[in-house]
C-alpha positions in Angstrom: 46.9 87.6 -39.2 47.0 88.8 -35.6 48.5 92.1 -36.9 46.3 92.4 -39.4 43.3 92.4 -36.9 45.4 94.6 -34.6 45.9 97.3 -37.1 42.2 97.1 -37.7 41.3 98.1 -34.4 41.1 101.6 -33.3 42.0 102.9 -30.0 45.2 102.8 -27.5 45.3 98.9 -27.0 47.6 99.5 -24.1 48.8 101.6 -21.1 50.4 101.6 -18.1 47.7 99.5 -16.5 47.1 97.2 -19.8 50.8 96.7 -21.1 50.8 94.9 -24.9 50.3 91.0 -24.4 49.3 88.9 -27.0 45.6 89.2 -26.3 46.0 93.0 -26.3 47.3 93.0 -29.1 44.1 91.2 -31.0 41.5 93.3 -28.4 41.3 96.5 -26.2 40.7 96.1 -22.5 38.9 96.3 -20.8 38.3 92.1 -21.5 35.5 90.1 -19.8 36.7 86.4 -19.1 34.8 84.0 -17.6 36.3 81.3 -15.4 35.6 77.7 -17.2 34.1 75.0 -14.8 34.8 71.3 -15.6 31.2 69.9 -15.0 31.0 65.7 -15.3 27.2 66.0 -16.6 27.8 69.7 -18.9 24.4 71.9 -18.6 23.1 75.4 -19.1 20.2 76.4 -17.1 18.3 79.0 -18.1 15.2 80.7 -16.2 12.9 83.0 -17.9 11.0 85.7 -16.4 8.0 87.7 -17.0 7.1 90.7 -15.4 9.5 89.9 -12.2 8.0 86.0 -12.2 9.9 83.1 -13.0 8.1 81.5 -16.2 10.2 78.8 -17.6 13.0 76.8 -16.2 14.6 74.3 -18.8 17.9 72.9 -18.9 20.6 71.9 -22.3 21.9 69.5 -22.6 23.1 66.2 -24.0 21.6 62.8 -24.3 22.5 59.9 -22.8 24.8 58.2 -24.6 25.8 61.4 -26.5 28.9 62.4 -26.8 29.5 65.5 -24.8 31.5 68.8 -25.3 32.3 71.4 -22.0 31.0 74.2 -24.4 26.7 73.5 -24.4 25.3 74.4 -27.4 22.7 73.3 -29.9 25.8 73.3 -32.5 27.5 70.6 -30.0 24.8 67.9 -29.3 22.9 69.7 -26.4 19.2 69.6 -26.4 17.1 71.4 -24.7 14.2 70.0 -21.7 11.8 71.6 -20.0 12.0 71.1 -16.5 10.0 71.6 -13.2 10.0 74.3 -10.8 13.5 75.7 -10.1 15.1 75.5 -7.1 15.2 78.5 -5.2 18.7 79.5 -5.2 18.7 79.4 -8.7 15.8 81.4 -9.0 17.7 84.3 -6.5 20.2 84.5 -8.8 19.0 84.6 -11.6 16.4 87.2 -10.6 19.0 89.4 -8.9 20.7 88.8 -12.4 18.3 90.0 -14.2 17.2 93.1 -12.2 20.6 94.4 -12.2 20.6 94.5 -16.0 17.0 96.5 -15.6 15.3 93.1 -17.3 13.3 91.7 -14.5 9.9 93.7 -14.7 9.7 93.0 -18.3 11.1 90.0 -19.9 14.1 88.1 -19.8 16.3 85.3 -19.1 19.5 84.3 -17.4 21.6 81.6 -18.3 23.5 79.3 -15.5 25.7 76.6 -14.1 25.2 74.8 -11.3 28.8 74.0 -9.8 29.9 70.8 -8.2 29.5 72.0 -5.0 25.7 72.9 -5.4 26.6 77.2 -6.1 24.3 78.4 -8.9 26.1 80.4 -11.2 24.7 83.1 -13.9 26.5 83.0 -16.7 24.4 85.6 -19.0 21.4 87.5 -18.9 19.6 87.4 -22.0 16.9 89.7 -23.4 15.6 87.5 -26.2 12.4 87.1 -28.0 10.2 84.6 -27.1 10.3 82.6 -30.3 13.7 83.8 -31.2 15.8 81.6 -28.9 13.2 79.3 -26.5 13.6 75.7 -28.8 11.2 74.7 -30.8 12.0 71.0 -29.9 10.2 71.2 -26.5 6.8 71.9 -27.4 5.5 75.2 -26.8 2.0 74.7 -25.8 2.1 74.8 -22.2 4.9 77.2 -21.6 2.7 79.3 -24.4 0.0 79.3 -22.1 1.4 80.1 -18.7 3.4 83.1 -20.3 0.5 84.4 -21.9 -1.3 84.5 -18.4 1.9 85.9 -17.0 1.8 88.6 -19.5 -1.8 89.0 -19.2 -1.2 89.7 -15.2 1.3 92.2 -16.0 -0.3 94.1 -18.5 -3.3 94.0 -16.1 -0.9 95.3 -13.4 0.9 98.2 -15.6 -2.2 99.2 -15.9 -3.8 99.9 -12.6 -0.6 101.3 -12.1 -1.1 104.0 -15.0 -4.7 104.6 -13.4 -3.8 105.1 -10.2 -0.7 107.7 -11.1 -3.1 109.3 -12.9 -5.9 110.1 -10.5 
């Protein structure tokens, strides 16, 4: 099979700098890994924001008592819980996250690990929908009406903003 999907592909899967290796040979490079981290208590952060202000800050995860799996997902047992304000490192992180991928002053969401030592990490930035991916299990209420007076104060912003460049 891996031939198969090698043939498929299209492109020079190797060179002088990416010599054939048994990944190459199912994908081009370049290849993004990401380093896996052992955590005793597996979560994923994620913070959104709206308009360059943190909105929601929940946590996945699994239940006491659950078995766990190192990959967090609904699929494996995680659930998802709305949580309290997020620390501040986490927050810097994901913000600076999210600005370099030109989300920040609009809406988005970075997913993260904290590490054993107490490092935040961001794992993704995310630029989903607000109904697409926030779980429905939490109850929306209250996060529905915070990010509607978040978007509110943006689209109040944007447009003094279009007032003033225009005068």
């Amino acid at each position: 099979m891996g031939a198969e999907v090698a043939g498929r592909l299209r492109g020079p899967r190797t060179s002088a700098a990416h010599p054939q290796t048994e990944i190459t040979a199912l994908w081009r490079p370049p290849l993004l890994v990401q380093e896996f981290i052992a955590l005793p208590d597996p979560g994923v952060h994620r913070l959104y924001s709206v308009a360059n202000e943190p909105a929601l800050w929940l946590v996945r995860s699994y239940p006491p008592g659950t078995p766990s799996s190192p990959w967090v997902s609904r699929e494996h047992g995680a659930v998802p819980s709305l949580l309290g304000e997020p620390p501040a490192a986490a927050v810097r992180a994901a913000m600076a996250a999210m600005r370099a991928v030109g989300v920040a002053d609009s809406f988005g969401c970075a997913d993260l690990l904290r590490t054993p030592d107490g490092r935040w990490l961001v794992l993704e930035v995310n630029t989903d929908g607000v109904y697409q991916f926030i779980p429905r299990e939490i109850g929306l209420p209250a996060y529905t009406a915070k990010l509607n007076e978040l978007l509110r104060r943006a689209l109040r912003r944007r447009s003094r903003e279009a007032h003033v460049g225009a005068a």
